[in-house]
C-alpha positions as CSV (number, residue, x, y, z in Angstrom):
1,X,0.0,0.0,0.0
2,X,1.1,3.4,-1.1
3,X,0.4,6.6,1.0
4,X,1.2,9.9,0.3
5,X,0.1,12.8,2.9
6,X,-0.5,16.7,1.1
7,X,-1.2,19.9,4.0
8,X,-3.8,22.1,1.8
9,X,-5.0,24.5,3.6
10,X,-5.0,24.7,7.9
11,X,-5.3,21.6,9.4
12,X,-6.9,20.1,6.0
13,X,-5.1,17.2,5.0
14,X,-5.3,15.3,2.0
15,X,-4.2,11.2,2.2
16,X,-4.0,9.8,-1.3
17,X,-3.6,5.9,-0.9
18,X,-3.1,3.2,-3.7
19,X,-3.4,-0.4,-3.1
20,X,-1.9,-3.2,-5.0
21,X,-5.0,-4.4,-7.7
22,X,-3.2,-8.0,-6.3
23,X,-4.8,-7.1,-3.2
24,X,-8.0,-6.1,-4.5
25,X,-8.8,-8.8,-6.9
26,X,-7.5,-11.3,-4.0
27,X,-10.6,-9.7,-1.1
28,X,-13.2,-10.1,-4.4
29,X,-11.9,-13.5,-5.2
30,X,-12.2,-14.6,-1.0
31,X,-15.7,-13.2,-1.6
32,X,-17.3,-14.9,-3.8
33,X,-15.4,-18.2,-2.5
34,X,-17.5,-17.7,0.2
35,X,-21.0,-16.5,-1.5
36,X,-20.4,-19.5,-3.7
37,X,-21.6,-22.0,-0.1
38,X,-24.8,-19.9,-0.1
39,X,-25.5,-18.6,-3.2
40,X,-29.0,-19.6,-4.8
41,X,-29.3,-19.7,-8.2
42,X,-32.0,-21.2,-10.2
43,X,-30.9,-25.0,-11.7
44,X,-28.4,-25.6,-9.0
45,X,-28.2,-26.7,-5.7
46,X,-27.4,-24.6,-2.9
47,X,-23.5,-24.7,-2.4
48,X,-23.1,-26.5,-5.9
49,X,-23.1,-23.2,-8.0
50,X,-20.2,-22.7,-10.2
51,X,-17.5,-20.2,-9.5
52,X,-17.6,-18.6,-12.8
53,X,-22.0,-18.2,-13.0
54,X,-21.3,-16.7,-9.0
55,X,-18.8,-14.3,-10.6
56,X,-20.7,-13.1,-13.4
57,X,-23.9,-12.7,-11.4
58,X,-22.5,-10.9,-8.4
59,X,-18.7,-9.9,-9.3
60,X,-20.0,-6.6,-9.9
61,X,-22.0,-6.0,-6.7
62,X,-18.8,-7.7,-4.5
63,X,-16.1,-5.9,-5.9
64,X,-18.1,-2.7,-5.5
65,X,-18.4,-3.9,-1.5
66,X,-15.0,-4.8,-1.5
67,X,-14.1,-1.4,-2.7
68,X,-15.7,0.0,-0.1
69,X,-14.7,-1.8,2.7
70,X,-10.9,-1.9,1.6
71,X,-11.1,2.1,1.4
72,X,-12.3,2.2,5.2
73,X,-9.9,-0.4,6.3
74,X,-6.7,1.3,4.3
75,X,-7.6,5.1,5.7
76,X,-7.5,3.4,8.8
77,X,-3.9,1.6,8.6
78,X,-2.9,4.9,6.4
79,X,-3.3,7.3,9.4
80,X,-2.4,5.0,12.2
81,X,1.2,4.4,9.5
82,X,1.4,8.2,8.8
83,X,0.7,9.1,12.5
84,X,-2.0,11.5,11.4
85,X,-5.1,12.1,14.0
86,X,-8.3,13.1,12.2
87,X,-10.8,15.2,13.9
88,X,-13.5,13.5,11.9
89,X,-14.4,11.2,9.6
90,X,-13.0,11.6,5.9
91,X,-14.0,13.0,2.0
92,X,-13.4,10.2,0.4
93,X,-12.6,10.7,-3.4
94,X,-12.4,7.8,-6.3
95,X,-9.3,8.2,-8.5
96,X,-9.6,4.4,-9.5
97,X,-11.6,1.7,-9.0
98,X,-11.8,0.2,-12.1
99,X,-12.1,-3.9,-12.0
100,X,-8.6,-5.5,-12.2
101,X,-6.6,-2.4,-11.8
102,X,-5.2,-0.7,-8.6
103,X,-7.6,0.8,-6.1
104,X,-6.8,4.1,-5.4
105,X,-8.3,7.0,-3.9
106,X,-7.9,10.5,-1.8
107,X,-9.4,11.1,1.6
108,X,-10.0,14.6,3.0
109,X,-9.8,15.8,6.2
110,X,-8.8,17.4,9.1
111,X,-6.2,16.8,11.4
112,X,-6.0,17.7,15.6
113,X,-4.0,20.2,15.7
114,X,-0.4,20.1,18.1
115,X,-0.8,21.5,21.4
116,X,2.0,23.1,23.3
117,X,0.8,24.4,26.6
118,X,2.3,27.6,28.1
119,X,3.6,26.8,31.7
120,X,0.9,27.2,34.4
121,X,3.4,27.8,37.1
122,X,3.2,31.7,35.4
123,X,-0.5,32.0,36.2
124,X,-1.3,34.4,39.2
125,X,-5.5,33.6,39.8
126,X,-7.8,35.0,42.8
127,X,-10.3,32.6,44.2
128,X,-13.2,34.8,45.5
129,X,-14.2,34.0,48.9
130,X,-16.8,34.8,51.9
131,X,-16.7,34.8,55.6
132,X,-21.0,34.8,56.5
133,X,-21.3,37.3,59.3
134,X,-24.5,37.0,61.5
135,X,-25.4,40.0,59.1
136,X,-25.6,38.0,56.3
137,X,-27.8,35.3,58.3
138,X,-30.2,37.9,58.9
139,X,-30.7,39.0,55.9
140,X,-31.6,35.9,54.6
141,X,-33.9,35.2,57.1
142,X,-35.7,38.8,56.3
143,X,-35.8,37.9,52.4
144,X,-37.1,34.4,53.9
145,X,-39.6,36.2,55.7
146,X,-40.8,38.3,52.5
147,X,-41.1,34.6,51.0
148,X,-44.1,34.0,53.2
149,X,-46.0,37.5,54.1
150,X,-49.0,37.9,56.2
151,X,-51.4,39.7,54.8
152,X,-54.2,41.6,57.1
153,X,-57.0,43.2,55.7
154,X,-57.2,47.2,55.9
155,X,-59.4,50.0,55.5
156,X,-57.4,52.5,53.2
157,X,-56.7,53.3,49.8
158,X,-54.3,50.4,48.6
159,X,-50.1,51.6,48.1
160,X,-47.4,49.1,46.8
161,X,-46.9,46.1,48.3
162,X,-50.7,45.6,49.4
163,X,-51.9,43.1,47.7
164,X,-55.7,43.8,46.5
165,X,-58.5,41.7,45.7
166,X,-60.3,43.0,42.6
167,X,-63.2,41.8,39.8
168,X,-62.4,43.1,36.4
169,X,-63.9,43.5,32.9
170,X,-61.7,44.0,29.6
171,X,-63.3,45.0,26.2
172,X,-61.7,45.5,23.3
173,X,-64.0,47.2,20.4
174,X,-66.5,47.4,23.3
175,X,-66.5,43.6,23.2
176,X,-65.8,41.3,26.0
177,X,-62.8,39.5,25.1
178,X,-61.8,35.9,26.0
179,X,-60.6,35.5,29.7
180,X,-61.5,39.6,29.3
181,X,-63.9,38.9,33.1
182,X,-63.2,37.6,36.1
183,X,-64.3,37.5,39.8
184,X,-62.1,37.4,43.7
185,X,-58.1,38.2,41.6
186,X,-55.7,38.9,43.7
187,X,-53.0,41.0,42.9
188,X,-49.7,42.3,45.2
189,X,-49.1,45.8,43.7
190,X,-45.1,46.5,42.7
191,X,-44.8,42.5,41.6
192,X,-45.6,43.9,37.6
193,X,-48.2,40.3,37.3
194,X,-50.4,42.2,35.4
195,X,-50.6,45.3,32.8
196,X,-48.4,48.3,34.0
197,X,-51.4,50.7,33.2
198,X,-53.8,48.4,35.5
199,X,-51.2,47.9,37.9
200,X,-50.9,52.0,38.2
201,X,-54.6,52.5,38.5
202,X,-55.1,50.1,41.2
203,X,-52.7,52.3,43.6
204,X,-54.9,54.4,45.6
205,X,-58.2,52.6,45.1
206,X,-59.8,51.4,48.7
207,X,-62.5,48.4,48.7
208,X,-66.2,49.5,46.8
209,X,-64.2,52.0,44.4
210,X,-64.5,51.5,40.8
211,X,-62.4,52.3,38.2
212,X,-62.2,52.6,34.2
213,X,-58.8,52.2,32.9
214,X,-57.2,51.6,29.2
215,X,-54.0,49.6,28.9
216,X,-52.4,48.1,25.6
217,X,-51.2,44.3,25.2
218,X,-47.6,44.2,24.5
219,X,-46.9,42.7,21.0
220,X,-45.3,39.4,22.4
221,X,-48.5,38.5,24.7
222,X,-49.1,35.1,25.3
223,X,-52.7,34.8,23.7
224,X,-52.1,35.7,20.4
225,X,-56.1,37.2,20.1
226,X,-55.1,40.1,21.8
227,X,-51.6,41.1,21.5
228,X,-50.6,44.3,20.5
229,X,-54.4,45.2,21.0
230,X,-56.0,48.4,22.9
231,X,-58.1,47.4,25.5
232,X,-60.7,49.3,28.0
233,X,-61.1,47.5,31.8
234,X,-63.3,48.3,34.9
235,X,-62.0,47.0,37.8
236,X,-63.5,47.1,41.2
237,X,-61.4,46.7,44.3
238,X,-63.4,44.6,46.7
239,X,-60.4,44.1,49.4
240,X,-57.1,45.7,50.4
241,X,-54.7,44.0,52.3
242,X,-51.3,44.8,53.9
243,X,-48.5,42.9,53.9
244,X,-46.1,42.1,56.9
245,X,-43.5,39.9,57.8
246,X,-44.3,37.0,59.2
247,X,-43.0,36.5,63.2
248,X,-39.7,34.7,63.3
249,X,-40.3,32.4,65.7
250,X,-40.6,28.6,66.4
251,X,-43.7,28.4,63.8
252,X,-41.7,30.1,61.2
253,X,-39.0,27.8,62.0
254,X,-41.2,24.3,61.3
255,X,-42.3,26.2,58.1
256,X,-38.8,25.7,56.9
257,X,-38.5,21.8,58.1
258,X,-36.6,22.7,61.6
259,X,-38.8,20.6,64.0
260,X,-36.6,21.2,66.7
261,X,-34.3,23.6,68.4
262,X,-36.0,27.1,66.9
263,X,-35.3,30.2,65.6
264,X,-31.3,28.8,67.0
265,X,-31.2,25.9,64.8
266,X,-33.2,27.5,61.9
267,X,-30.1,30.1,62.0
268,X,-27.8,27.1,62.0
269,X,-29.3,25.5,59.1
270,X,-29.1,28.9,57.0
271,X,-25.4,29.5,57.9
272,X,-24.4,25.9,56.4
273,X,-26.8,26.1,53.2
274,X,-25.4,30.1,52.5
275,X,-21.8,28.6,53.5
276,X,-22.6,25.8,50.6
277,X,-24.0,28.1,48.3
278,X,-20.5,30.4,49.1
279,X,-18.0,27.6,48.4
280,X,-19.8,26.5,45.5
281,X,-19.7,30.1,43.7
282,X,-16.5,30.3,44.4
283,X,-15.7,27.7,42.6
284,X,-17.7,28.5,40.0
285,X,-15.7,31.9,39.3
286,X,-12.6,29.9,39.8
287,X,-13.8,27.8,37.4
288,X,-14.5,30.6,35.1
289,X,-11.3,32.4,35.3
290,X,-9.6,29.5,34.7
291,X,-11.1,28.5,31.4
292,X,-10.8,32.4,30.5
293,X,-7.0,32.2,31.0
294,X,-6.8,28.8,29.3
295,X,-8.1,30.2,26.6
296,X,-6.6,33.4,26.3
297,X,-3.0,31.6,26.8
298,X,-3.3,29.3,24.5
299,X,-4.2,29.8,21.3
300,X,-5.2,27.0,18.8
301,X,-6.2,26.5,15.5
302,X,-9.2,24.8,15.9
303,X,-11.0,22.1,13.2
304,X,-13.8,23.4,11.1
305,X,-15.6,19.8,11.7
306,X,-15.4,20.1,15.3
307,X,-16.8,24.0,15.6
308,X,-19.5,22.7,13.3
309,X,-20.5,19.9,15.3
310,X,-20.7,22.3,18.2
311,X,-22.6,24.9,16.5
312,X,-25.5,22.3,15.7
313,X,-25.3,21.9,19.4
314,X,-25.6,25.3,20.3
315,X,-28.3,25.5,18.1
316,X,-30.4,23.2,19.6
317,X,-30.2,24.0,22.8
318,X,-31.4,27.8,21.7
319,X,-34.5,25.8,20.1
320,X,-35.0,23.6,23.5
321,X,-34.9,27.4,25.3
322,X,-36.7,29.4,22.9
323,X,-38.1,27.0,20.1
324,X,-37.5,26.6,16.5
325,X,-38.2,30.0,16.0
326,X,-36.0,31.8,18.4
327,X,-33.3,29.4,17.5
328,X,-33.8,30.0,13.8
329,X,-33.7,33.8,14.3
330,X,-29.7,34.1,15.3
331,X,-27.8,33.8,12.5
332,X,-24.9,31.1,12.5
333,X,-22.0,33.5,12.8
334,X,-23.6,34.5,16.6
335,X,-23.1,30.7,17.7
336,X,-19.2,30.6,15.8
337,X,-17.4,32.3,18.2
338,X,-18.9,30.1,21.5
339,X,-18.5,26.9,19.5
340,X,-14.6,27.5,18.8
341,X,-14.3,28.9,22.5
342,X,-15.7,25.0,23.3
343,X,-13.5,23.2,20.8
344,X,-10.5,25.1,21.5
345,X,-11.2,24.4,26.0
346,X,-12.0,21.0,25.2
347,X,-9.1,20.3,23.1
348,X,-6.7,21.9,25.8
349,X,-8.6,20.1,28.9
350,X,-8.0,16.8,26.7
351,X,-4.4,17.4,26.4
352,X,-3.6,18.5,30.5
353,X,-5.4,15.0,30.8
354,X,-3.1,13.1,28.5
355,X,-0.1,14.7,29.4
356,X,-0.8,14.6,32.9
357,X,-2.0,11.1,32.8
358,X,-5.2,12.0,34.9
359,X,-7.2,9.5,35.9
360,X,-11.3,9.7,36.2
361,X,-12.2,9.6,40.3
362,X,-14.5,7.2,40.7
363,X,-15.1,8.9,44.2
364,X,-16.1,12.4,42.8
365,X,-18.0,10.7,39.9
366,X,-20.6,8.5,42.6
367,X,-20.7,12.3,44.6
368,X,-21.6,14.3,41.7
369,X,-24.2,11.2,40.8
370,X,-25.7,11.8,44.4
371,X,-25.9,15.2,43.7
372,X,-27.7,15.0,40.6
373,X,-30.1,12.1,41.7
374,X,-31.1,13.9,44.6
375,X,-33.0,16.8,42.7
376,X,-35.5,14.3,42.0
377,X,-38.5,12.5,43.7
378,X,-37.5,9.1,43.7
379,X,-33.8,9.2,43.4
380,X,-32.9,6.1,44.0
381,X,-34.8,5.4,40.5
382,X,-33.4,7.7,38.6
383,X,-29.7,6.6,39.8
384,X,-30.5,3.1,38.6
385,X,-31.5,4.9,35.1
386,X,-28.1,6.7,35.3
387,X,-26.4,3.5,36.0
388,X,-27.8,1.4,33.1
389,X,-26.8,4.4,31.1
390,X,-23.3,3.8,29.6
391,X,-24.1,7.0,27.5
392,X,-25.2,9.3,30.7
393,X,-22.5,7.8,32.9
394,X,-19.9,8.8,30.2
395,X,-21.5,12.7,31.0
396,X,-21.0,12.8,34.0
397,X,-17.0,10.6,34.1
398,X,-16.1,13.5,31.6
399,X,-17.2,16.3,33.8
400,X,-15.1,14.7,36.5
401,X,-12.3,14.4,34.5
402,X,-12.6,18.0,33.6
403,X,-12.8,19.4,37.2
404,X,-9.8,17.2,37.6
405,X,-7.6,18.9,35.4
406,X,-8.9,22.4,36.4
407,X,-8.2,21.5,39.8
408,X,-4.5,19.8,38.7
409,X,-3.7,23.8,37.0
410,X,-5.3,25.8,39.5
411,X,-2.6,23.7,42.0
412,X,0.1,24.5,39.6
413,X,-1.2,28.5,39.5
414,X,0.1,31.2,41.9
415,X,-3.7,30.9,43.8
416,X,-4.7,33.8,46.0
417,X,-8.0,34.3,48.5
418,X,-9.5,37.2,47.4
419,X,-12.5,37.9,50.2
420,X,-15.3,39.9,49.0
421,X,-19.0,40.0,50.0
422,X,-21.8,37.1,50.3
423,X,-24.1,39.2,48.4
424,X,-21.4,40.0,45.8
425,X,-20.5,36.6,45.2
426,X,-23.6,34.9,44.8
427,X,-25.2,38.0,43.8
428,X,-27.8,37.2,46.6
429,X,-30.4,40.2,46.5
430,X,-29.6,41.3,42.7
431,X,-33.2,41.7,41.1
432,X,-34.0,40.7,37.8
C-alpha cells in the first residue's frame, strides 16, 4: 500500500492511498469463494453453484463492496502508519476503481491540531471568597420572611406592596374578550403580574371603588387574540390587604422543616446552606477564570468539523430554550465564536489530561451522581436509570475528568484568596 500525505489548507489534509489491484482482486476472489456456499441460483443446488456463473452474477455488486470496505480499512492503517489524527471522519474521493486495476483514492480531512501548553506555574488567579457574618444570616432570614407575608385586611386606599382583591372587565372594540372577566383576583401591587397601566390604576383605590382604565397588550402576549391590542377594563377593588413579615419564631422555623431547636437551629441550618452556596460560587468563578486564561493563553487553530459539530449543538439548545423559531432567528455567525471557544477548552482540557495522565475519580463521579439524583422524587430510580446508562454515565466521568484537570492547574497557579462579600459573590439580593 502506497500513502502519500499533502497539507492544503489549515489543518486540511489530504491522504492519497493506492493499493496493490493484487490485493484487490485477491478480497473479491475470497468473496465470492465464500458466497459461492450460499448462493442460490435457479438450476443448482445450494453450495453446488459454479464459481464462474457466481462471478458473473454478483462480481459486480462484490467488488463494488469490497471497494468500499478496503477504502475504510486502508484510511485506517494509512493514518495510524502516517501518524496522522483526524478530527472527523474523511471526504473520500475515487481516483480508481476500475475492475482489475489498482484501487486508489484521496481522503479529506482534518487533522488535531499540536498543542504546546504555556507553563501554568506563570499563572497568578484569585479565588473569591466569603466569611457569612451574623449580618448575612439575617438577611436571609428577612428575604425568607418576604417569601411567606402575612397579609391583614385594611381600610385604606391600597399603596405598593398591598396586595388587593379585585373583579375586572376588559373589552376590546367594546366587546368582551376571551378571559377579558373575572371575579375574587388577587393581585400584590409592585410585583408587575399584570398590565403596568392596571397595575398604576389600582394604587390608591380602597374596597367599593370602581375604576375605568385603558391599557395596551404588548406585541409578544401570550394569547395571540389580543396582542398588541388596545383594550378598555373596569375594575373594582373589593379588598385591600397589607402585607407584613411573618414573626420569626418557632412556627416560622417548622415552616422551613426545623422541627426542633427554633429560631437557633433555623439560623444554624441557614449558615451551612449560604456557606454551601459560598464555596460553591467560588468555585464556580474559579472555574470561570480558569477557562478564560486557558483560553486566552493558548491559542489554537481549531478544526472546522469540530466548531460545526458544536454549533448544531448550540443550536439546539437555543431551540430547546426558545423554540425553532427563536433558535432560527440568530444567525450562525452568533453561535461561531462560542463553538470554537468549546473546541479550542476542550481540546486543551483533553491534552492537560493526557499529558498529565489524569485518571477519572471514581469517588467524585458516585458524589456528583448523588448530587444530581437527589433533585428528583425518587432518586434512587433515577440513579439506577443513570447506571444502566453507559451514555449518561460517560457525561457525568467526563465532567469529572474536567474538574480534575482544572483543579491539577489551578494547584500549579500562583492561587490567591480574594474575600469579598456574600451578596457580591452569589449575587444574593440582585433583582431581575
Amino acid at each position: 500500500m502506497q500513502v502519500s500525505v499533502t497539507a492544503t489548507t489549515g489543518l486540511e489534509r489530504r491522504l492519497e492511498v493506492a493499493v496493490p489491484g493484487e490485493q484487490v482482486a485477491n478480497e473479491v476472489d475470497q468473496r465470492l469463494k465464500r458466497l459461492a456456499r450460499t448462493a442460490k441460483i435457479k438450476g443448482f443446488r445450494p453450495g453446488k453453484v459454479p464459481y464462474a456463473v457466481v462471478r458473473q452474477q454478483f462480481g459486480s455488486q462484490v467488488h463494488a463492496e469490497a471497494i468500499n470496505d478496503l477504502m475504510q480499512s486502508t484510511f485506517a492503517q494509512a493514518v495510524t502508519q502516517e501518524k496522522l489524527r483526524p478530527a472527523g471522519g474523511p471526504r473520500i474521493e475515487p481516483i480508481n476503481v476500475e475492475p482489475g486495476a489498482e484501487l486508489r483514492y484521496a481522503a479529506v480531512f482534518e487533522v488535531m491540531p499540536d498543542i504546546q501548553l504555556k507553563p501554568f506555574d506563570t499563572l497568578s488567579l484569585e479565588r473569591p471568597t466569603a466569611q457569612i457574618g451574623e449580618a448575612d444570616v439575617d438577611a436571609m432570614l428577612e428575604n425568607m420572611q418576604r417569601q411567606r407575608p402575612v397579609f391583614t385586611e385594611v381600610a385604606r386606599a391600597a399603596h405598593a406592596e398591598d396586595r388587593v382583591t379585585i373583579d375586572f372587565e376588559g373589552r376590546i372594540d367594546g366587546a368582551v374578550f376571551q378571559g377579558g372577566k373575572g371575579e375574587g383576583m388577587q393581585v400584590v401591587l409592585g410585583q408587575h403580574r399584570i398590565l403596568p397601566e392596571l397595575e398604576e390604576a389600582l394604587v390608591g383605590m380602597s374596597a367599593g371603588e370602581s375604576k375605568d382604565a385603558p391599557a395596551k397588550f404588548p406585541e409578544d402576549y401570550g394569547a395571540k387574540a389580543v396582542a398588541g391590542k388596545q383594550a378598555e377594563f373596569t375594575l373594582k377593588v373589593t379588598r385591600v390587604e397589607e402585607q407584613t413579615l411573618p414573626a420569626l419564631d418557632e412556627e416560622f422555623a417548622k415552616q422551613y422543616g426545623v422541627n426542633e431547636g427554633g429560631v437557633a437551629a433555623l439560623r444554624a441550618e441557614v449558615r451551612k446552606s449560604m456557606e454551601r452556596e459560598a464555596a460553591e460560587a467560588s468555585r464556580s468563578r474559579l472555574r470561570d477564570q480558569l477557562f478564560e486564561v486557558l483560553y486566552r493563553d493558548n491559542p489554537l487553530q481549531v478544526p472546522q468539523t469540530l466548531v460545526a459539530e458544536q454549533v448544531a449543538e448550540l443550536q439546539q439548545q437555543m431551540a430547546r430554550r426558545m423554540g425553532a423559531e427563536g433558535a432560527a432567528s440568530q444567525p450562525r455567525e452568533a453561535y461561531e465564536e462560542p463553538a470554537r471557544r468549546r473546541v479550542a477548552l476542550g481540546l486543551i482540557v483533553g491534552e492537560i489530561v493526557r499529558s498529565q495522565q489524569l485518571k477519572v475519580d471514581r469517588a467524585r463521579v458516585d458524589e456528583r451522581l448523588a448530587a444530581l439524583v437527589a433533585q428528583y422524587p425518587d432518586p434512587e430510580a433515577v440513579r439506577r436509570q443513570y447506571l444502566g446508562s453507559r451514555a449518561a454515565m460517560e457525561q457525568i466521568e467526563s465532567a469529572v475528568l474536567e474538574d480534575q484537570a482544572l483543579d491539577w492547574v489551578a494547584s500549579q497557579a500562583k492561587l490567591s484568596d480574594k474575600p469579598v462579600k456574600f451578596a457580591e459573590l452569589t449575587g444574593f439580593g440582585r433583582s431581575g
